[in-house]
Each structure stands twice: as C-alpha cells, then as structure tokens.
N, C-alpha and C positions, 0 to 999 in steps of 0.2 A: 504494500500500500504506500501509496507514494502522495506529494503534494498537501497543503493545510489544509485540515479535518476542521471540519463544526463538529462539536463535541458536546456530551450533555450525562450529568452523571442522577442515577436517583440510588439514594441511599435506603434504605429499609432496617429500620428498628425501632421498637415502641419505648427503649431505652435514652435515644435519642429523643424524643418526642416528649418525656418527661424529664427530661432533663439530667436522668442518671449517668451519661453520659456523652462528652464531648465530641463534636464530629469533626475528627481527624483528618479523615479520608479524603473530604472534599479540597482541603488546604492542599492535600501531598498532590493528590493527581491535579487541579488546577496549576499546581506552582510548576508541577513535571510538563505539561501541555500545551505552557506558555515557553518555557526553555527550550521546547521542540520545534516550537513558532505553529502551533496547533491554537483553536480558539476554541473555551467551553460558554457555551449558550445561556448552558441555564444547567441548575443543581435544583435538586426538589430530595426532601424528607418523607418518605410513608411510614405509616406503621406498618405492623404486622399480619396486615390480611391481603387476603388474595387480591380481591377485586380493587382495591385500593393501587396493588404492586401492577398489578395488569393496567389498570387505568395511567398512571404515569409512564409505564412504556409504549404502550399505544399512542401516547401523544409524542412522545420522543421518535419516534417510529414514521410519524405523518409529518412532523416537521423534516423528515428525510438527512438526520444526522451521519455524518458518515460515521460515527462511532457515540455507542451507549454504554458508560459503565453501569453496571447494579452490584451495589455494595453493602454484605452483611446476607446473614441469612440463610445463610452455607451450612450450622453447623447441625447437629444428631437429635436436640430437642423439638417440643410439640411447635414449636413456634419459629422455628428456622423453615420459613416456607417459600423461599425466592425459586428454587429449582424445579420444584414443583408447577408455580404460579406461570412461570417463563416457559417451560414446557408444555404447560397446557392452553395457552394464550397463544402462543408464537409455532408450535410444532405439534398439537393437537395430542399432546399427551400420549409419542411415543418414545417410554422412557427403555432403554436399553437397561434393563434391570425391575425390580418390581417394588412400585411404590408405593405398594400397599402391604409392605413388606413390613419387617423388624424396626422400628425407627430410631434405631441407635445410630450407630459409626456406620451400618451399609447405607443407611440412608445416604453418608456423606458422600457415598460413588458411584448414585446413580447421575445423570447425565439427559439432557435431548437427545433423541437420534441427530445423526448428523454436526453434533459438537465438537472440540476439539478439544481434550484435554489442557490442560497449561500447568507442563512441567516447568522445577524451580528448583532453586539447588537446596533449599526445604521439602521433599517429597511429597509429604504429605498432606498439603495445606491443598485442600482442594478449588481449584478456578479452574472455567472454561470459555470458549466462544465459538460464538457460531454466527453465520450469517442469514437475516431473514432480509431479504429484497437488497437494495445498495447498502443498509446498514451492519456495521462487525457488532455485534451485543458483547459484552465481556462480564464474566459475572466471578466477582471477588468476592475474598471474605471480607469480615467485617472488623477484627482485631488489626490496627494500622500496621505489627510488624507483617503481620502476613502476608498483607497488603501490597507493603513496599516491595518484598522480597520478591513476589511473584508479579508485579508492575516492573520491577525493573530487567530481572531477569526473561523475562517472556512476554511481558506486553510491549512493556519499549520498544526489542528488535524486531518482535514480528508485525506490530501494527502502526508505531510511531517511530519511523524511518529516520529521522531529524529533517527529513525535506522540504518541512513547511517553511513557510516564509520568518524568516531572523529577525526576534521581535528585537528592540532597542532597547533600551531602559536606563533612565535618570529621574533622579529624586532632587527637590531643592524644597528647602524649608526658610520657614519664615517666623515672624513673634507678634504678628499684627492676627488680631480678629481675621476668621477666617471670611468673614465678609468683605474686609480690605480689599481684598485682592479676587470678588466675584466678578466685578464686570471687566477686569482683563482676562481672565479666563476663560469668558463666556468668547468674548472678541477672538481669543485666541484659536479656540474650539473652532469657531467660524470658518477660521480666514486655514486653520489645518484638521481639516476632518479627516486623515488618515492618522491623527495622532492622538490615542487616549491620554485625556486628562482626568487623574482622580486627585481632591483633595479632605484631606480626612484631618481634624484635628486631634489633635492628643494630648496631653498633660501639659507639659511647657513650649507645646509649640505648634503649629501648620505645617503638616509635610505635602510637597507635591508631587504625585507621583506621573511621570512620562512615559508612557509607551509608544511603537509604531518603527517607522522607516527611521534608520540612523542621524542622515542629514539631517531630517525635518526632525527630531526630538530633540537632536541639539540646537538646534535654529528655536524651539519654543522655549524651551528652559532657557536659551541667554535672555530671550522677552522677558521671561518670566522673575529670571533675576534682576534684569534692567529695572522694571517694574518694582520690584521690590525695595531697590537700590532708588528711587525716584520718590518713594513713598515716604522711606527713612529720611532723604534730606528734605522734604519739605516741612512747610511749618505744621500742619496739621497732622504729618507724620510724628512730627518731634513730640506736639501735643497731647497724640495719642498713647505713644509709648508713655510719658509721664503721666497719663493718665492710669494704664494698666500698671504702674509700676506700684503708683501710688495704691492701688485696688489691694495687689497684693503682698504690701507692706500689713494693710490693714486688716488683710483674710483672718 
C-alpha cells in the first residue's frame, strides 16, 4: 500500500467510557500516522456492544477510509466482542473456528475468513486484517504495549509504507492571551490553507502548533513570530503583559 491514507480509528471499551481508563491508543497511532505523512479523520469511542461497534464501522466504511483501526476487545472474556461484531457485520459470520465455542483463550484465535493474521515478535498478542471493499480494517488489542509492538512490527511495514506525503512540523509559543494572536491566525489560515494551525493554551503559556508543506510552515511561523514580536513592542502589548503580570502577582 503505497501513497497518504485517510485514516480513522474506533476504539471499543466500556472502561474507557467510564472513565477507568485512559485512551492511549489513539495518541500512539495518531502520532505514528502523522510521522508516516498519513492523515487520521476522525477517532470515535464505543462501548461494548455489538450494534454500537458495527454502527461506527459502517460509517468509517462509507466514508471510504483507506484504512480503519479497531482497538480493544480482543481479549477471552464475556465482553471482549470486536471479533465477533467485525465478522459478523463485515464477513457475514464466517469464522474459521467456532464461536460459539469455549470462551476462554480459543476465543482469542478465532479470526474472519479471509483475515490475515498479524505476527509480532510478541506471538501471542492477537491482531489481524482484512480487506472489505478499498478499505484494510486492522483490529488491535486494547493494552497500549500490545499495541505498539504489533503496530510497529506489522502494521507499519505492511500497510504504512512511509510514502505518504512529509508532514513538517514547528511549534512557537507565546505569553499573550490566546486571543492576542486570533485574528493573525485566522489571516494566516487564509492566505495558507495547506498548512495546519493549532493553538492550545496551557499553564504558562500559548503554544502554536504548525503543520503541512516545509517551505510554507516555515514561511507561517516566521509570520507568526513577526506577529508576536510586533505585539511585544507595542504599547498595548507592553500594557498587556503588565497587566497579566500584575494578575499573577496577585493569584
């Protein structure tokens, strides 16, 4: 598989959903996706039932992703039902194995027909994929190291090639309100629509983050610093800092 993928991951766990647990997985494969020069569309959380898991692939399916992760869901209990859900929704519940079987550890190896296993130099962490229409489905487990092991070892080379397009990436931060600085970035957005801008504020400061085509991320960040740098020496810049300054003197 060659060329930038639109990518979309749904995660499946009721653990997530209440909160008992943090969702790891979408940070790891998102951060791996973008280093590929790969794009992820969208991420969605379901619980644990069927028609829930089925309904988020089916739209992931229709939006014609070249590639879907599903993560979690994998493992031997009543409630590890991704394999099941995926093969009955996508492959009309021909499992290579019997799923109405023992639901321990064999549960862990049954499979779609037409799957493809996904060895890992962990053996026994079970993932597979398979293709329905133009899209590769890939279905992970849910514990991050698992994850990683068999994402990097066997998803990587076989489905994310590195050929997609070379994202760029610069960061510049700032100590002004993150309102400061919204109608240059709005302008900027404008006038370079192949270059993401995100600006997220955080404890002591404004980060900006840059994505897109090299020249042009660095042609927006010097704006962005110019801008910054313009803001600082004028008077209502100066104003402003002794304003916040004063704020949290007094916090």
């Amino acid at each position: 598989m060659s060329g930038a993928m639109d990518a979309s991951i749904v995660v499946v766990g009721d653990e997530i959903l209440a909160g008992h647990v943090r969702d790891a997985n979408t940070h790891f494969i998102a951060s791996r996706l973008a280093a590929l020069g790969h794009k992820l569309r969208r991420a969605v959380v379901v619980p644990d039932r069927p028609l829930e898991i089925a309904d988020a692939l089916r739209r992931e399916l229709a939006e014609r992703r070249g590639i879907v992760f599903v993560c979690g869901g994998l493992g031997p209990t009543h409630d590890d039902r991704t394999i099941e859900m995926i093969a009955e929704h996508v492959r009309n519940q021909n499992f290579e194995g019997d799923p109405l079987g023992v639901a321990t550890l064999g549960k862990m190896a049954l499979a779609p027909a037409g799957a493809e296993a996904l060895s890992s130099s962990a053996w026994f962490i079970p993932a597979v994929a398979l293709r329905e229409g133009d899209t590769t489905i890939v279905i992970l487990p849910g514990p991050l190291r698992e994850l990683e092991v068999v994402f990097r070892d066997a998803v990587e080379p076989m489905f994310l090639d590195g050929s997609g397009a070379i994202v760029w990436r610069e960061e510049v931060s700032h100590h002004f309100p993150e309102s400061a600085l919204a109608s240059a970035l709005t302008e900027l957005e404008r006038d370079f629509p192949g270059v993401q801008i995100g600006s997220y504020p955080l404890e002591d400061r404004v980060l900006i983050r840059l994505a897109g085509d090299e020249e042009q991320v660095r042609e927006v960040a010097a704006r962005v610093q110019a801008a910054i740098d313009a803001l600082a020496a004028s008077d209502d810049g100066r104003r402003l800092m002794e304003f916040l300054s004063a704020r949290r003197r007094n916090a």
